[in-house]
C-alpha positions as CSV (number, residue, x, y, z in Angstrom):
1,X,-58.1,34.5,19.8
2,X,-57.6,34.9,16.0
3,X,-55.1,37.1,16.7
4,X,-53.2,34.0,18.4
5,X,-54.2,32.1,15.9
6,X,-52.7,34.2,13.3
7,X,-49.2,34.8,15.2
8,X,-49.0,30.8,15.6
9,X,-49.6,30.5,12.2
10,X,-47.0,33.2,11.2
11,X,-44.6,31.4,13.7
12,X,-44.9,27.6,12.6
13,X,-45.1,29.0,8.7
14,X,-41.2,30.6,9.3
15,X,-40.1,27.3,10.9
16,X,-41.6,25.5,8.0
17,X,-39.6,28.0,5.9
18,X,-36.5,27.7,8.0
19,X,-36.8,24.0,8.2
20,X,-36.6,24.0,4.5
21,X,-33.9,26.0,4.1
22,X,-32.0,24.2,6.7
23,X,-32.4,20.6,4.0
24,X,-31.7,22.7,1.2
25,X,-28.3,24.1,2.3
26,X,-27.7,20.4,3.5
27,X,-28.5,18.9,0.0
28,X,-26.8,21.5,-1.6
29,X,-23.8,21.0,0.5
30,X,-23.7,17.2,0.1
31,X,-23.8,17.6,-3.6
32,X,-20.9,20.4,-3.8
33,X,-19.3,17.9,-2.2
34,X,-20.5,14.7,-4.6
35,X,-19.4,16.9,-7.2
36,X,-16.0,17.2,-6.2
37,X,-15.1,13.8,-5.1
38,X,-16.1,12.4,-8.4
39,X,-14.3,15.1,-10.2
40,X,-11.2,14.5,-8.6
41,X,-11.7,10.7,-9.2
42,X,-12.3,10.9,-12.8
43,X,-8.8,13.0,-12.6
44,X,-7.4,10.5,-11.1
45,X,-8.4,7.9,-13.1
46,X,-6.9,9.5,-16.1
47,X,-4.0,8.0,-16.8
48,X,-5.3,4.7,-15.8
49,X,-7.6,4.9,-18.8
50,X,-5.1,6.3,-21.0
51,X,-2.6,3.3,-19.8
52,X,-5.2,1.0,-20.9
53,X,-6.5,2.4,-23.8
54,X,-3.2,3.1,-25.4
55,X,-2.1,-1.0,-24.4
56,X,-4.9,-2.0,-27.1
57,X,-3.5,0.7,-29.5
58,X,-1.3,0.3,-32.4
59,X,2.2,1.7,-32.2
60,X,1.4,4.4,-34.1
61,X,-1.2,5.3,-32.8
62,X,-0.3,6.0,-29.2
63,X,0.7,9.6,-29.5
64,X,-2.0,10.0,-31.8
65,X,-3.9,13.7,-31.3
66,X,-6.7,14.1,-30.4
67,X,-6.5,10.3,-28.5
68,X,-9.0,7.8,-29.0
69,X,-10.8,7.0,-26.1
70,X,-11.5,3.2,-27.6
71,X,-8.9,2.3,-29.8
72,X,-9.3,1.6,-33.4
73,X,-8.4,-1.3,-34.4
74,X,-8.3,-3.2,-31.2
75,X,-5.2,-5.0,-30.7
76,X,-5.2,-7.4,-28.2
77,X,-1.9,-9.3,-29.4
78,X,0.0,-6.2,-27.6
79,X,-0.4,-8.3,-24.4
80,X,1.2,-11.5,-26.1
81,X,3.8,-9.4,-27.4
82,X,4.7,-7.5,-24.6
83,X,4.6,-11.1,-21.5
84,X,6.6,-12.4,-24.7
85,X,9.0,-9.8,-25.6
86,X,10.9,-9.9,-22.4
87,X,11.1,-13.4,-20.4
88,X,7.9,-12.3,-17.9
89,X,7.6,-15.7,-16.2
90,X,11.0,-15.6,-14.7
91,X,10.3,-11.5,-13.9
92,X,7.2,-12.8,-12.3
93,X,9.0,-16.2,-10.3
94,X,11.9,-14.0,-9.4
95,X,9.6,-11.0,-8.2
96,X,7.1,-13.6,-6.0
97,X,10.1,-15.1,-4.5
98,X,11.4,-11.7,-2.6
99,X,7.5,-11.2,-1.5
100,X,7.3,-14.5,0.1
101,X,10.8,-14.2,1.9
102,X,10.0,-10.3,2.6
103,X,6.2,-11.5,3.8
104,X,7.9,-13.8,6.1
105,X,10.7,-11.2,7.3
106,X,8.5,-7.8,7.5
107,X,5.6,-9.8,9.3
108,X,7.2,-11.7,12.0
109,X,10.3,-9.5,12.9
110,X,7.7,-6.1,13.2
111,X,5.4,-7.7,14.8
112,X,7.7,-9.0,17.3
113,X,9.1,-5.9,18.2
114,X,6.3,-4.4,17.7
115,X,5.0,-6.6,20.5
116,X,7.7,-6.0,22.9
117,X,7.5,-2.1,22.8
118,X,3.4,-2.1,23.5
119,X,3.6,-4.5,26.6
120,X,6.7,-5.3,27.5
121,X,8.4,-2.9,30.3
122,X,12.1,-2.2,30.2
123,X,14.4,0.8,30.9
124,X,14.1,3.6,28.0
125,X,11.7,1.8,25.9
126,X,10.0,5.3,25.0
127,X,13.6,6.4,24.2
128,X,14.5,3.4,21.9
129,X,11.0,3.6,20.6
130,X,11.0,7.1,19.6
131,X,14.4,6.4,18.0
132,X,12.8,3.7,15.7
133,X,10.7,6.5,14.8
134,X,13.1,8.9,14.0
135,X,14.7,6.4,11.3
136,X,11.6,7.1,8.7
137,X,13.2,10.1,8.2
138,X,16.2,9.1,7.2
139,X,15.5,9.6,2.8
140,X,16.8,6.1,1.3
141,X,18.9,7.6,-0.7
142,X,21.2,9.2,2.3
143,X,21.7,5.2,3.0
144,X,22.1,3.8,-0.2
145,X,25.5,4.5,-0.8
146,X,27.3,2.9,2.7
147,X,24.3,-0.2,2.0
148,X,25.6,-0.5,-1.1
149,X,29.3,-0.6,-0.1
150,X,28.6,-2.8,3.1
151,X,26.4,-5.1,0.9
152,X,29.9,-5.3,-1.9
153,X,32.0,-6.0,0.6
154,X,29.8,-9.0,1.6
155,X,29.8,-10.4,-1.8
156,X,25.9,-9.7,-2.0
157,X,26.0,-7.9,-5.2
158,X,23.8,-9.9,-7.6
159,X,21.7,-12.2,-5.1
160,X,18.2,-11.2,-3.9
161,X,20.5,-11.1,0.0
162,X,20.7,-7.3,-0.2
163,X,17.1,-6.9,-0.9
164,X,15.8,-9.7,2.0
165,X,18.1,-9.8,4.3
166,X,17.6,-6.2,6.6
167,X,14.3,-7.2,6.5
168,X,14.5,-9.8,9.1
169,X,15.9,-7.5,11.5
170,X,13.1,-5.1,12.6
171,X,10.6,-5.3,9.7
172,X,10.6,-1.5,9.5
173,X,9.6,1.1,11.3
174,X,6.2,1.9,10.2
175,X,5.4,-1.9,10.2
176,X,6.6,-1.7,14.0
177,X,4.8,1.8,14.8
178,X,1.1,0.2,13.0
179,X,1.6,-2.7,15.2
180,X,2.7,-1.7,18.1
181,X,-0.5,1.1,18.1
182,X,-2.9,-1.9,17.4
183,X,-1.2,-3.9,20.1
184,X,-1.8,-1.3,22.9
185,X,-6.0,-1.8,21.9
186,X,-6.5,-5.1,23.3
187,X,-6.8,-5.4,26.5
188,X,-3.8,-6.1,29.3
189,X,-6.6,-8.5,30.8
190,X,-6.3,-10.8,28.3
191,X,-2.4,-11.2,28.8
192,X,-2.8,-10.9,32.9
193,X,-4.8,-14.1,32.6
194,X,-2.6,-15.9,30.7
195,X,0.4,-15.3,33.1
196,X,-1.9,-16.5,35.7
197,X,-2.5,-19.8,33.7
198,X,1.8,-20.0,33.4
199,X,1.9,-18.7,29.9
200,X,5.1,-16.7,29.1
201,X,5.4,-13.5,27.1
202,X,6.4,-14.9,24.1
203,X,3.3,-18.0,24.2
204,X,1.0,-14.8,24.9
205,X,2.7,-13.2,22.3
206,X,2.1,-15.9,19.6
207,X,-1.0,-17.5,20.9
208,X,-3.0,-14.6,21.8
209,X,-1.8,-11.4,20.4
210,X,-1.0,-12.5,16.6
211,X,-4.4,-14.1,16.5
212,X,-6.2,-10.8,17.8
213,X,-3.8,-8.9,15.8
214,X,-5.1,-10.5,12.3
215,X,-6.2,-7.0,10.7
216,X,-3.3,-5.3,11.6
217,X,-1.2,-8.2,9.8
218,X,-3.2,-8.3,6.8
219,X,-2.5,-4.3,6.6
220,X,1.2,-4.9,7.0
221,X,1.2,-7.7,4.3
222,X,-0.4,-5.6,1.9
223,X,2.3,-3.1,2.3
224,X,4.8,-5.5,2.0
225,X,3.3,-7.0,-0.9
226,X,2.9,-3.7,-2.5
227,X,6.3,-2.5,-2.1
228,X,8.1,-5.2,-2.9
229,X,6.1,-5.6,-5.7
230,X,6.6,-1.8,-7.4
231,X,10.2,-1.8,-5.8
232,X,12.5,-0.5,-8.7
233,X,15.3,1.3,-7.1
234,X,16.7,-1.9,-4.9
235,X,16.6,-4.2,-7.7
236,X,18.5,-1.6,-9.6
237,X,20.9,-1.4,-7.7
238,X,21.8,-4.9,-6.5
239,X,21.0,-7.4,-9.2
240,X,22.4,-7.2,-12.7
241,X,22.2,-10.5,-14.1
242,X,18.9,-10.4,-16.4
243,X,17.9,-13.6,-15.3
244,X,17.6,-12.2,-11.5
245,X,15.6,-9.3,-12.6
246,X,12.1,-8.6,-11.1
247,X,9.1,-7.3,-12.8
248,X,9.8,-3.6,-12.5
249,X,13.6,-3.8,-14.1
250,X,11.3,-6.0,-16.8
251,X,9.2,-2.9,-17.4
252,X,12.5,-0.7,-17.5
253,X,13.7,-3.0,-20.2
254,X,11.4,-1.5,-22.9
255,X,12.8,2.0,-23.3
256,X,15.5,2.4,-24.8
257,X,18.0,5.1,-26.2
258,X,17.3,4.8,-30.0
259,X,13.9,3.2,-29.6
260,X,10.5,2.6,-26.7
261,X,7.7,0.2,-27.4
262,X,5.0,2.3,-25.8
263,X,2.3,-0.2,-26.9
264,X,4.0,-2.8,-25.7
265,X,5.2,-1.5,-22.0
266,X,1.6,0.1,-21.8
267,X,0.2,-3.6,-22.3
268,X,2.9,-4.6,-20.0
269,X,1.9,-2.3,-17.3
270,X,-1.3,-2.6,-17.5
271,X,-0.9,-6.3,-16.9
272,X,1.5,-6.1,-14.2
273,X,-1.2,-3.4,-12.2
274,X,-4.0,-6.2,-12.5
275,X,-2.6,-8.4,-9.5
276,X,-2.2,-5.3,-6.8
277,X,-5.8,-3.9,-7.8
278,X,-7.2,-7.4,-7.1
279,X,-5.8,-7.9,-4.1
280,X,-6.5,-4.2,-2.4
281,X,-9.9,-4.8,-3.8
282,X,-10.6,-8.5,-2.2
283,X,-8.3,-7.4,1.5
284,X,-9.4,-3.5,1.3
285,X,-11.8,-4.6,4.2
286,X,-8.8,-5.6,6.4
287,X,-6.8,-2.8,5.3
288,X,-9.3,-0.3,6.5
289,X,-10.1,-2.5,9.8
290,X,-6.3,-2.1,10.1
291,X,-5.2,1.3,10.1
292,X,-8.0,2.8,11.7
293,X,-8.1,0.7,14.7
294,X,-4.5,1.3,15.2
295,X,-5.1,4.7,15.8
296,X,-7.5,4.3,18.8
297,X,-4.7,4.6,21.5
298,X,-1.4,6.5,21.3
């Protein structure tokens, strides 16, 4: 009997030990891992910082080594100067004016045929959808030459046409690929019962899809937003009357050959940043929702 005794004993003591060990390696594991995410945040929040930090800098003072964390003085005027130094406000109208018209284009034309490749059947629509796909690997820069001769001989050049426009025909194909994946989650019931109650594809398509369809939307609006927002290269190309210019040709427009306010286009910067980190942090919710339940079905 003590002998028993003892071997249980031995038995539940190297479980214990085992147990242990098991939480240990888990805690340790967990905090390798801690360790590593916050280190590569704090390296990516680097130049944030410095961005910021050197926007209350003096001039002089920007390139100063070793940097100073928290400047010294603090100069808040360098965000005066630098929404006052180039005509901001009509950057800001002229930049909120392509997001509304791309909101508008992007949202409704992707969604649309986004719409009619999920649940609409017709004779290669795998072909003609796989082809959509095989445009995002076309580099922009293989089609900015014949846009830019097509958009010339248009008479674009110098109107926000060029950078609207495409828009409305497709949306994108990304935009149409996100959608047409969240599409394909909600259930063909839902449309089967509305053609039993006379409803046509595009009433299901407006009345009952978009509604359902809401975080998918929001996802593709932040894009939208986002890219219009930081576009630089499109602008460049097509507009050239200063009074046209969007925010990002604004921010351009404080370097120069002989001479670049680094204090005031880090205030500017910094400034212009503010409105996308608001609005990922108040629709990040959506965003996630978005993207992750288009990827339930393929």
């Amino acid at each position: 009997m003590a002998t028993t005794e003892a071997r249980l004993s031995t038995q539940s003591s190297v479980a214990l030990r085992a147990e242990r060990g098991g939480l240990y390696r888990k805690w340790l594991s967990r905090a390798i891992i801690w360790v590593v995410l916050v280190a590569g945040a704090i390296l990516m929040m680097l130049p944030l910082v410095w961005m910021i930090s050197c926007s209350f800098k003096l001039e002089q003072k920007v390139f100063e080594f070793p940097p100073q964390l928290i400047p010294d003085p603090i100069r808040a005027a360098n965000y005066v100067d630098a929404l006052t130094y180039k005509p901001f406000h009509i950057y800001l109208k002229n930049t909120l004016t392509l997001i509304v018209l791309n909101e508008l284009a992007i949202v409704l034309a992707s969604s649309f045929c986004a719409y009619g490749f999920a649940r609409i059947q017709f004779p290669g629509r795998e072909f003609w959808f796989a082809l959509v796909l095989a445009t995002m690997m076309v580099p922009f820069v293989v089609l900015m030459v014949p846009q830019f001769v097509i958009f010339s001989r248009l008479h674009w050049l110098d109107t926000y046409l060029p950078l609207t426009v495409p828009y409305f025909f497709g949306g994108g194909a990304f935009n149409i690929f996100l959608l047409r994946q969240f599409f394909r989650t909600i259930p063909e019931e839902l449309a089967d019962a509305a053609r039993i109650d006379g409803c046509n594809e595009f009433t299901i398509y407006a009345q009952i899809m978009m509604p359902l369809a809401k975080p998918a939307l929001i996802t593709v609006a932040i894009f939208t937003f986002f890219g219009t927002w930081n576009d630089f290269l499109g602008p460049l190309l097509y507009l050239n009357s200063p009074e046209r210019f969007t925010i990002s040709l604004g921010l351009a427009g404080f370097r120069s050959i002989m001479r670049t306010r680094w204090d005031l286009l880090m205030a500017a910067s910094t400034a212009t940043t503010l409105p996308i980190v608001i609005i990922f942090f108040f629709a990040q919710r959506y965003f996630v929702q978005g993207v992750v339940l288009s990827g339930l079905k393929g």
